[in-house]
C-alpha positions in Angstrom: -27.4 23.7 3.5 -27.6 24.4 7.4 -25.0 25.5 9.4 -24.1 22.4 10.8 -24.2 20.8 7.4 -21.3 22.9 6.2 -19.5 22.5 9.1 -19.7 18.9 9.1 -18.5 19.1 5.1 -15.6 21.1 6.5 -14.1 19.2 9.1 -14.2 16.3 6.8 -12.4 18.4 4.3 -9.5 19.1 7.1 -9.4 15.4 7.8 -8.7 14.1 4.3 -6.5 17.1 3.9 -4.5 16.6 6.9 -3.9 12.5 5.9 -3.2 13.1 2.3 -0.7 15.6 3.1 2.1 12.8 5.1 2.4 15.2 8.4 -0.6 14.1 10.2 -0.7 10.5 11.4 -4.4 9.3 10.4 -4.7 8.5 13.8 -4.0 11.7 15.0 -6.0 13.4 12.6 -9.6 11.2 13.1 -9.0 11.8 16.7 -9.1 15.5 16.3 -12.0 15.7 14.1 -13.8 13.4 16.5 -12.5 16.2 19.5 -13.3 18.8 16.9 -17.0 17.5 16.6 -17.8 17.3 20.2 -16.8 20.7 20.8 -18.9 22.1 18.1 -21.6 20.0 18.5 -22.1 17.8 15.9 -21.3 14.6 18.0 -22.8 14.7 21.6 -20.6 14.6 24.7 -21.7 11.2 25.7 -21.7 9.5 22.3 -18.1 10.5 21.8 -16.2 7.3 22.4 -18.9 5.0 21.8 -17.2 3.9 18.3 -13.9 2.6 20.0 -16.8 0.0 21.3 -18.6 -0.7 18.0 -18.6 -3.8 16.7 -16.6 -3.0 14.3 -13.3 -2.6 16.1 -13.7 -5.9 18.3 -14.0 -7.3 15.0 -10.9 -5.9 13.5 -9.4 -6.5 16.6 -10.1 -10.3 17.2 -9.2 -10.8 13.3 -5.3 -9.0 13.9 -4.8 -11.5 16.9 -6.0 -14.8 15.2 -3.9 -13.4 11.8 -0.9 -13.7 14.2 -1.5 -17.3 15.4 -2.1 -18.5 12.0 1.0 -16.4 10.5 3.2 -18.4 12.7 2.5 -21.6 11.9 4.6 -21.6 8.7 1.6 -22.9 6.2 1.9 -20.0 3.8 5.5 -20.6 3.5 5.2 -23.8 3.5 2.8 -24.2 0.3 5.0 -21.2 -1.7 7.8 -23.5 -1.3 6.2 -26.5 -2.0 4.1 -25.5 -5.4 7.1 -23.3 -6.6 9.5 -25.4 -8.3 12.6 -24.6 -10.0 13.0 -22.2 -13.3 9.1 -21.1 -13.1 9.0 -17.9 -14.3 8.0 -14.7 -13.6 4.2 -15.6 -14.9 4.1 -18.8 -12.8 5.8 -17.3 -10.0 2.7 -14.3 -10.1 0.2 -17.3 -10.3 1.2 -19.5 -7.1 2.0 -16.7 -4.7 -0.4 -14.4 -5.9 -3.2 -17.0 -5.7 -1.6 -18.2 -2.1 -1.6 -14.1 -1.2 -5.2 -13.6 -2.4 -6.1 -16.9 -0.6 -4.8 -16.3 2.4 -5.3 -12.2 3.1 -9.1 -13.3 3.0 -8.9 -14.6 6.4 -6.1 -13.4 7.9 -4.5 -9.1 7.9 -3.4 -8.0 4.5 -0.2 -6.7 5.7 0.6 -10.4 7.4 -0.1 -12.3 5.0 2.2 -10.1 2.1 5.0 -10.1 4.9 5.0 -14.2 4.9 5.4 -14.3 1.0 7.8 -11.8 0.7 10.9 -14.4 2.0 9.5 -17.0 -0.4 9.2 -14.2 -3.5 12.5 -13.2 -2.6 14.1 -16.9 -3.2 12.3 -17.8 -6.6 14.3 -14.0 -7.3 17.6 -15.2 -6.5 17.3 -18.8 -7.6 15.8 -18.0 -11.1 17.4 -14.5 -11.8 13.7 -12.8 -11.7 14.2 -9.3 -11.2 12.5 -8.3 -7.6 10.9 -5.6 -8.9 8.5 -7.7 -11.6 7.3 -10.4 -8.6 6.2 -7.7 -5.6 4.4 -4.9 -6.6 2.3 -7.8 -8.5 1.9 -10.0 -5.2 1.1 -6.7 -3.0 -1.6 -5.8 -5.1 -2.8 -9.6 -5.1 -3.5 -9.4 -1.5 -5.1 -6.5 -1.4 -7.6 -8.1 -4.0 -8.2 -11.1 -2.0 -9.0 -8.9 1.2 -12.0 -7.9 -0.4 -14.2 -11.6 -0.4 -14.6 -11.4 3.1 -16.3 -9.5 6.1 -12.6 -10.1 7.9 -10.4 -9.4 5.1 -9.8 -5.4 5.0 -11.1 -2.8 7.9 -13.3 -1.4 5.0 -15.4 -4.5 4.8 -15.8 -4.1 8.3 -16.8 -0.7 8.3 -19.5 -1.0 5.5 -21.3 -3.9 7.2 -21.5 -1.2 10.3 -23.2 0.4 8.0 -25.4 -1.6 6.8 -26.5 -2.3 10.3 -27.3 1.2 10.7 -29.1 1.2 7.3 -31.1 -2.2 7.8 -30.6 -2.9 11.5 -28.2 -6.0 10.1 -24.7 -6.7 9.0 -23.2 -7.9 6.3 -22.7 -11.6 6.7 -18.9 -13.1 6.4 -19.2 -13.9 3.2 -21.7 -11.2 1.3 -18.4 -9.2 0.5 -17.3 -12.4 -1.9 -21.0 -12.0 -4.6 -18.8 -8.6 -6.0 -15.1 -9.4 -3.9 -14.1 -12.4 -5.8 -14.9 -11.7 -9.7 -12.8 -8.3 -8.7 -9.9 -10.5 -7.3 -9.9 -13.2 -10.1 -9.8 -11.1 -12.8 -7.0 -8.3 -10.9 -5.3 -12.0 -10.6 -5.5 -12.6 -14.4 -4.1 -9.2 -15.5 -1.4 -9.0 -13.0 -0.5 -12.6 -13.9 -0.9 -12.0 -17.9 0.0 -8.2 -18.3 0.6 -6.5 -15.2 4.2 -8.0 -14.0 5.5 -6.6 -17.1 4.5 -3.0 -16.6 6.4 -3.0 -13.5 10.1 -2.1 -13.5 12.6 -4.3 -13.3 15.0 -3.2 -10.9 17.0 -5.2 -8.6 15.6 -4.1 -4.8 17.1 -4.9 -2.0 17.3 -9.0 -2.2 20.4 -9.5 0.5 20.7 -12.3 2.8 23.5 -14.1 5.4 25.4 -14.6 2.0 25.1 -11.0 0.8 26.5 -9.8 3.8 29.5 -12.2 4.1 32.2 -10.4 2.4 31.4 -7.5 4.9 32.3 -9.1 8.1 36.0 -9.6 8.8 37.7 -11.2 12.2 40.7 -9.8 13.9 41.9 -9.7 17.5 43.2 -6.9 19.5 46.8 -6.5 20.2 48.5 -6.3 23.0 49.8 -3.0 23.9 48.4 -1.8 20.9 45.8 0.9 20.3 42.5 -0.3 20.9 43.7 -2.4 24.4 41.8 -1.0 26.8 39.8 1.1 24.4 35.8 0.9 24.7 33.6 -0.5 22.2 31.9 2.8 21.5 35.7 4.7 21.1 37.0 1.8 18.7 33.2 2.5 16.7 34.0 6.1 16.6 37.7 5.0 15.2 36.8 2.6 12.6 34.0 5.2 11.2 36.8 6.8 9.7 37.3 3.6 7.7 33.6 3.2 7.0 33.6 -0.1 9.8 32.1 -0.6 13.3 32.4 -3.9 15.5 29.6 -6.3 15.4 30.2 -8.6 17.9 32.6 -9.9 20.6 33.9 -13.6 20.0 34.3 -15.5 23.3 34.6 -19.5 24.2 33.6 -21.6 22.0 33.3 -19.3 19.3 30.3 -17.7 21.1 29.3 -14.5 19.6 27.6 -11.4 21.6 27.3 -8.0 21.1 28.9 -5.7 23.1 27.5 -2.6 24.7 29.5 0.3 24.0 31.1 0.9 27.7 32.8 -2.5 27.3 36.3 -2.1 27.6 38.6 -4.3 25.1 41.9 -6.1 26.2 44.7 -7.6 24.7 43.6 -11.5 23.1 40.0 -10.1 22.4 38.5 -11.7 19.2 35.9 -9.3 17.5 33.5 -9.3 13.9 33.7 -5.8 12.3 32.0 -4.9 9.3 33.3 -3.8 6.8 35.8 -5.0 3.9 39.4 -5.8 5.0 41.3 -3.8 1.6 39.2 -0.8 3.4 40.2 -0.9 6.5 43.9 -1.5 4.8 46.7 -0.2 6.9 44.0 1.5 9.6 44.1 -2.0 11.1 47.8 -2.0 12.4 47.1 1.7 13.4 44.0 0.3 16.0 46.5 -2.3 17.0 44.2 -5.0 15.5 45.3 -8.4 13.5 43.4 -9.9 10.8 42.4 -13.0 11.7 40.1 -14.4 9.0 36.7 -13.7 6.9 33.7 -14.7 8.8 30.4 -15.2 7.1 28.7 -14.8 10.2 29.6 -15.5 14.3 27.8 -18.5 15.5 24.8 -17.5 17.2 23.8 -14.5 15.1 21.4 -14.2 12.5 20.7 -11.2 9.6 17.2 -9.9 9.0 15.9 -7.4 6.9 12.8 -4.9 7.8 10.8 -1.9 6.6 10.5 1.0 8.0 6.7 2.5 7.8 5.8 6.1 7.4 5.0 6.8 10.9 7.9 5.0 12.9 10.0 6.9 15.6 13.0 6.2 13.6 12.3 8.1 10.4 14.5 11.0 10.2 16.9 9.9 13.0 20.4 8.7 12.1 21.7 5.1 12.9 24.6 7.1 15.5 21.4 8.4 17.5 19.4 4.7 17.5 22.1 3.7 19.3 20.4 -0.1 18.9 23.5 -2.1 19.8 23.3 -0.3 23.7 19.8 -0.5 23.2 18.9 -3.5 21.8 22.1 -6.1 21.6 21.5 -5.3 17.8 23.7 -4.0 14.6 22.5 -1.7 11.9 24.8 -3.3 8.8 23.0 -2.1 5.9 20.1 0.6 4.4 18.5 -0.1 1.4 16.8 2.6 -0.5 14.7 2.9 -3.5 16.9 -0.6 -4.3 20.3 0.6 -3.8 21.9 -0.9 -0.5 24.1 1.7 1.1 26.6 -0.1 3.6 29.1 2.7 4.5 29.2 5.8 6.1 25.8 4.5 8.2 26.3 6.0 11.3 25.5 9.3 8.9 22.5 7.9 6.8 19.1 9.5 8.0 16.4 7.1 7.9 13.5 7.3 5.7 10.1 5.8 5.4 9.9 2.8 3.3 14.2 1.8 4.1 15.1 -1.3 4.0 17.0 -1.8 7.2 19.4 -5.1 7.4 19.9 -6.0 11.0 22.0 -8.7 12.5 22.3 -9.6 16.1 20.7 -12.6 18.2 17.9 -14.0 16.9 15.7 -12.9 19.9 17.4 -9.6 20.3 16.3 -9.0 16.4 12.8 -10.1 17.2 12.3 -7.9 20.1 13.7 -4.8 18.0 11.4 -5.2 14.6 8.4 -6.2 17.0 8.9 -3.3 19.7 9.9 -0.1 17.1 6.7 -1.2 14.7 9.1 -2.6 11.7 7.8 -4.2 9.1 9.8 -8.0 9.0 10.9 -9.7 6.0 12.1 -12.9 7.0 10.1 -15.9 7.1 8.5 -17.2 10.1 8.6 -21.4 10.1 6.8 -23.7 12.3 5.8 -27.2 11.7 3.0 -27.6 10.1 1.5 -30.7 11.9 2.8 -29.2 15.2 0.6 -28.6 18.2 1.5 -24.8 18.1 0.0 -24.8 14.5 -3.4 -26.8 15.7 -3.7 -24.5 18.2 -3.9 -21.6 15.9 -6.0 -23.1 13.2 -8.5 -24.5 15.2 -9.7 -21.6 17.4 -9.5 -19.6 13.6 -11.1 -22.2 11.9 -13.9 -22.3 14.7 -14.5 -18.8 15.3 -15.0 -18.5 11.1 -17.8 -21.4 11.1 -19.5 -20.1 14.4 -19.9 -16.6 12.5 -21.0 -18.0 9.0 -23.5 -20.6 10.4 -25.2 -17.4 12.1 -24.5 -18.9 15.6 -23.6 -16.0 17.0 -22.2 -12.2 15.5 -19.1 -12.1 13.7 -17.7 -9.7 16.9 -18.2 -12.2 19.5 -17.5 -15.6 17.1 -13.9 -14.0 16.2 -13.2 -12.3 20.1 -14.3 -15.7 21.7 -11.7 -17.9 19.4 -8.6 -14.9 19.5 -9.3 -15.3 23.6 -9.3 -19.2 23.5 -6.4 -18.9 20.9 -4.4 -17.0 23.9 -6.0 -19.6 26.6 -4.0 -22.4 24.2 -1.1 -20.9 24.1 -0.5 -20.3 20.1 -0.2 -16.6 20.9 1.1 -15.1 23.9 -1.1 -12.5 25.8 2.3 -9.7 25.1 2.1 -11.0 21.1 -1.7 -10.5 21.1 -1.6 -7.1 22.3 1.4 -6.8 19.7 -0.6 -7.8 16.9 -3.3 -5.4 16.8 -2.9 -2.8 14.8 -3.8 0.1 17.4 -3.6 3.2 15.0 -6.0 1.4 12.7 -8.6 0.9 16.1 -7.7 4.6 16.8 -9.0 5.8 13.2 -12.3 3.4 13.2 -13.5 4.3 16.6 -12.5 8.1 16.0 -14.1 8.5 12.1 -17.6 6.3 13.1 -19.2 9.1 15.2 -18.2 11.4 12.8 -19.8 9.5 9.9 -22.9 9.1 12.0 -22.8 12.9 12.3 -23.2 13.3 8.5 -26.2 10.7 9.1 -27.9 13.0 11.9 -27.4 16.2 10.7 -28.7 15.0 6.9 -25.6 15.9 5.3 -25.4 12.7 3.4 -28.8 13.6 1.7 -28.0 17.2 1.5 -24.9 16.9 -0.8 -26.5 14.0 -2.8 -29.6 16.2 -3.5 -27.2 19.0 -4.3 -25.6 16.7 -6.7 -28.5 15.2 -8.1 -30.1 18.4 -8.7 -27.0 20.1 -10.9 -25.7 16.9 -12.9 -29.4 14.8 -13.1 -30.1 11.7 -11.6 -27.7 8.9 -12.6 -28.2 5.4 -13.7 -27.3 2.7 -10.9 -23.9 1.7 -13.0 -23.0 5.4 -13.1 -23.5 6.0 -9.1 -21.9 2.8 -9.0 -18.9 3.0 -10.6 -18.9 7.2 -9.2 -18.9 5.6 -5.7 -15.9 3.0 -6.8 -13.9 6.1 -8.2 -14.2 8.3 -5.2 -13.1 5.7 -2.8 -10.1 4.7 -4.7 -9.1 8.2 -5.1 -9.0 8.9 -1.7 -7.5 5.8 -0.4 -4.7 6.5 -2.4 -3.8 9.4 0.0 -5.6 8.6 3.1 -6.1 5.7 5.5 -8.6 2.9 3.6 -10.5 3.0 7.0 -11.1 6.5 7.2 -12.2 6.5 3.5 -14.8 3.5 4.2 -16.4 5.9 7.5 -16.8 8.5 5.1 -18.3 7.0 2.1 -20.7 4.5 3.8 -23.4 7.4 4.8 -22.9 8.6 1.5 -23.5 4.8 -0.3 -26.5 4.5 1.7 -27.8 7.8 0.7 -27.5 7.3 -2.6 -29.2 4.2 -2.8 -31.9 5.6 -0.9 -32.2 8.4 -3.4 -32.6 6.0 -6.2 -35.0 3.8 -4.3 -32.6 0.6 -4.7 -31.1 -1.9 -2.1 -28.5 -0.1 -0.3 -26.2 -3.4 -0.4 -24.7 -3.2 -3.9 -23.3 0.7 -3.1 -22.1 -0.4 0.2 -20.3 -2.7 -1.5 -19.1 -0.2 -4.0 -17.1 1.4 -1.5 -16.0 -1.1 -0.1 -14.0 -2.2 -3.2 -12.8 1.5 -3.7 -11.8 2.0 -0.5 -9.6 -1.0 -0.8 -8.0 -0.3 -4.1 -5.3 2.2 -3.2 -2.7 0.8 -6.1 -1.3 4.1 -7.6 0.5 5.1 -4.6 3.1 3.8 -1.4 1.9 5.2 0.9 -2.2 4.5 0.2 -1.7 0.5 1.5 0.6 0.0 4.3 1.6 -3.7 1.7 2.6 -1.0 -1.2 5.2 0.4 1.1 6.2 -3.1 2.3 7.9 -3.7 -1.5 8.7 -0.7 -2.1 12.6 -0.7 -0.7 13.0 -5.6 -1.3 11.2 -4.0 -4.9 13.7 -1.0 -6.1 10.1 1.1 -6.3 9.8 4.9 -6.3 6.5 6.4 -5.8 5.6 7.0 -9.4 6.3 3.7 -10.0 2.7 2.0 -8.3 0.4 3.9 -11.0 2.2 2.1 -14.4 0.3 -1.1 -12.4 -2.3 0.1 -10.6 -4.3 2.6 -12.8 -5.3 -0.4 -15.4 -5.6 -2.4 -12.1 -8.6 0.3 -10.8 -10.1 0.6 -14.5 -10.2 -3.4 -14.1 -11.8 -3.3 -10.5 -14.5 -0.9 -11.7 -15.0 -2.8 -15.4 -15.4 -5.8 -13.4 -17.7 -4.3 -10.1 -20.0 -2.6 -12.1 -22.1 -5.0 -14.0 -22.3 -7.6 -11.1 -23.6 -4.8 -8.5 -25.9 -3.4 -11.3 -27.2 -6.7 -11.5 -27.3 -7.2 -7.6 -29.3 -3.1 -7.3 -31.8 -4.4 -9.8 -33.0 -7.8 -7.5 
């Protein structure tokens, strides 16, 4: 191999490294290789950012801001509720919403279209006593299945067809991805609906609501004379930690509730909502010169809402007392769930931790703001009226953009940017929520890893290693490099972003078909499907780490499902893109 060859090998080698190892946001590590290249010379000067305006990323781009228009429309929810009657079953429960999750992550972002089912999963939980744990590792992996049938389902699929535009000068079309994509997702379907639910433990989660928090929230009124008259929000916080309680909101005229920022200085007559149970605040109550008025299940005007924390959010390893996100925010931290157990005391102490469970309750738009502004993951449902002219507004553009690309009218890129703009011009997302709904990090990684992957195309490292391999272990039969290709890619997206994984493996698809004089179509495809299999650990698929705290998981939970899951995938793949390398 040349010098620039090994280089190339090795700077790949500290990118997967780097991801796979937690302390490097993939971001942050595909823009360093990409810096890394330049300065050595394997990507020149002027080429360097050209990937952050590939085709590619408009796509994925235009796909995350129409995903957000339709999300809000309510539909999903809508037909989960609907086709979800009372007392089905685990195995029912698996069919609907896995089918609805498959359905729906096909034309819309994986991550949105789990987040919508989650609220509904959670309900059939409570209603029929189905454990949490049995229903969402089941549905995550559901979506991820059905975000393999189409160009815009997954940022792999996205990143193969750039490939194949490299390879044959054309890309995929929107629906190519569905010849190998949907006998994978059917048959994932059938064994998580038959077998795979029952492999999954059965914990409880975290599956709290208004009503789970109810017996937390007590009323009283401040004294006069007594302690906390003319005490400060913040000092009566500081007071009541001793008694694991904090105040959650002042009580004014008609029973109006608010949340206080901590400067605010109490008076005699003032009603408040602390949480915390009444027999544990006990006597502390009379010492703080407060009364017990009566339980509250919740001041008019607020609302509870639970959301995940991902891996790389600003608030992992910071303690609730530091968040300060009542001053900030007009919000309360009342609850932590982790690994399933919901910690509600001592919370000004708790450090957070990726994949928590936080259960916030303030104002419904102070809540909003919060989840969407800090990157958290929501679990509460979204409704809108179906019929509404919000919805139409949404589904049309979508719905337009989809038929403009299939009928070959004009590239997928400019079809999907043209309806997410006019999507904006109507009004069913806001130009602030657009911007909010693209997943930047993800953008970061494609534009970053594409002109590294071309790198491994210019310098012939692609070929190089493939002849290396060839030469030691023999030439292998198409299934064999096939099912090789699905491995690889599912290995490493189980430690590194699925994206990154996809820029990586494409050159090294095409190559091989190349090598063994077959259409390169079938291996693109390969990695495609690998590359968008991570099931054997949280932190592979941002929707694994979605359940993981509403699920009760830990991380060597995801493999008991997954690993069969994969074996399926590949049992599955490998026949039909045989078939498709020998035509």
């Amino acid at each position: 191999m040349t010098a620039p060859q090994v280089t190339i090998l090795g700077l790949l080698a500290a990118v997967i490294a780097a991801m796979a190892s937690g302390r490097v946001r993939p971001d942050l590590a595909a823009l360093a290789a990409l810096l890394a290249a330049v300065a050595l010379g394997l990507v020149p000067a002027s080429e360097a950012f050209a990937g952050f305006g590939a085709p590619a990323v408009v796509t994925v781009a235009a796909a995350l801001v129409l995903s957000r228009g339709v999300e809000e429309t309510g539909l999903v929810q809508a037909l989960a509720d609907r086709l979800l009657p009372s007392g089905a079953g685990p195995t029912r429960a698996i069919l609907v919403l896995g089918t609805i999750g498959a359905a729906t992550s096909a034309f819309i972002n994986n991550v949105a279209a789990l987040s919508l089912l989650i609220p509904a999963a959670l309900r059939v939980c409570r209603r029929d006593a189905i454990p949490p744990g049995a229903l969402l590792m089941p549905l995550s992996f559901a979506t991820m299945l059905g975000g393999m049938t189409t160009l815009i389902g997954t940022p792999p699929n996205v990143i193969v067809s750039q490939g194949r535009m490299g390879a044959l000068g054309a890309p995929f079309g929107f629906f190519d991805f569905a010849a190998a994509g949907v006998p994978v997702a059917v048959a994932g379907l059938a064994y998580l609906v038959l077998a795979g639910w029952r492999l999954a433990p059965k914990r409880q989660g975290s599956t709290e609501d208004a009503r789970d928090i109810a017996p937390y929230v007590v009323e009283v009124a401040v004294d006069q004379g007594g302690k906390a008259d003319g005490m400060t929000v913040a000092a009566l916080d500081e007071a009541l930690a001793e008694h694991d309680g904090q105040v959650l909101a002042l009580i004014g005229a008609g029973d109006r509730t608010r949340v206080p920022h901590g400067a605010t200085v109490l008076g005699a007559g003032d009603r408040l909502l602390l949480e915390a149970e009444a027999e544990a605040l006990g006597p502390g109550l009379g010492a703080l010169g407060l009364t017990l008025a009566e339980k509250a299940a919740q001041g008019a005007g607020l609302t509870v809402a639970e959301a995940v924390v991902p891996k790389d959010s600003r608030l992992v390893g910071r303690t609730a007392a530091e968040l300060r996100l009542r001053d900030a925010w007009g919000v309360n931290l009342v609850g932590v769930s982790r690994h399933g157990a919901t910690r509600r005391q001592s919370l000004a102490r708790i450090r957070i931790a990726e994949g928590d469970v936080l259960l916030l309750q303030g104002r419904e738009e102070a809540v909003a703001a919060l989840v969407g502004s800090l990157g958290l993951l929501p679990l509460t449902p979204r409704s809108l009226p179906i019929g509404s002219d919000r919805a139409l507004r949404a589904i049309v553009p979508f719905a337009a953009g989809i038929a403009v690309a299939v009928a070959g009218l004009a590239p997928a890129p400019v079809a999907l940017a043209a309806a997410a703009a006019l999507s904006v011009a109507l009004g069913a997302v806001t130009a602030r929520t657009a911007y909010a709904a693209i997943d930047w990090p993800v953008l970061v990684v494609l534009g970053a890893m594409l002109p590294v992957a071309d790198a491994m195309e210019t310098t012939g490292t692609a070929s190089a290693v493939i002849e290396t391999v060839f030469a030691t272990a023999g030439t292998p039969a198409p299934p064999i490099a096939l099912g090789v290709l699905m491995l690889v890619g599912m290995t490493l997206s189980d430690v590194m972003n699925n994206a990154a994984t996809a820029a990586v493996m494409a050159p090294v698809a095409v190559g091989v078909a190349q090598a063994l004089g077959a259409p390169p179509d079938p291996f693109l495809l390969a990695v495609a499907i690998g590359a968008s299999s991570a099931f054997l650990t949280p932190i592979g698929h941002q929707n694994n780490l979605l359940v993981m705290g509403p699920g009760g998981y830990r991380f060597g939970d995801y493999w008991r499902v997954g690993l069969p899951l994969e074996a399926v995938a590949i049992a599955v793949a490998t026949p039909v893109l045989t078939l498709m390398a020998r035509t």
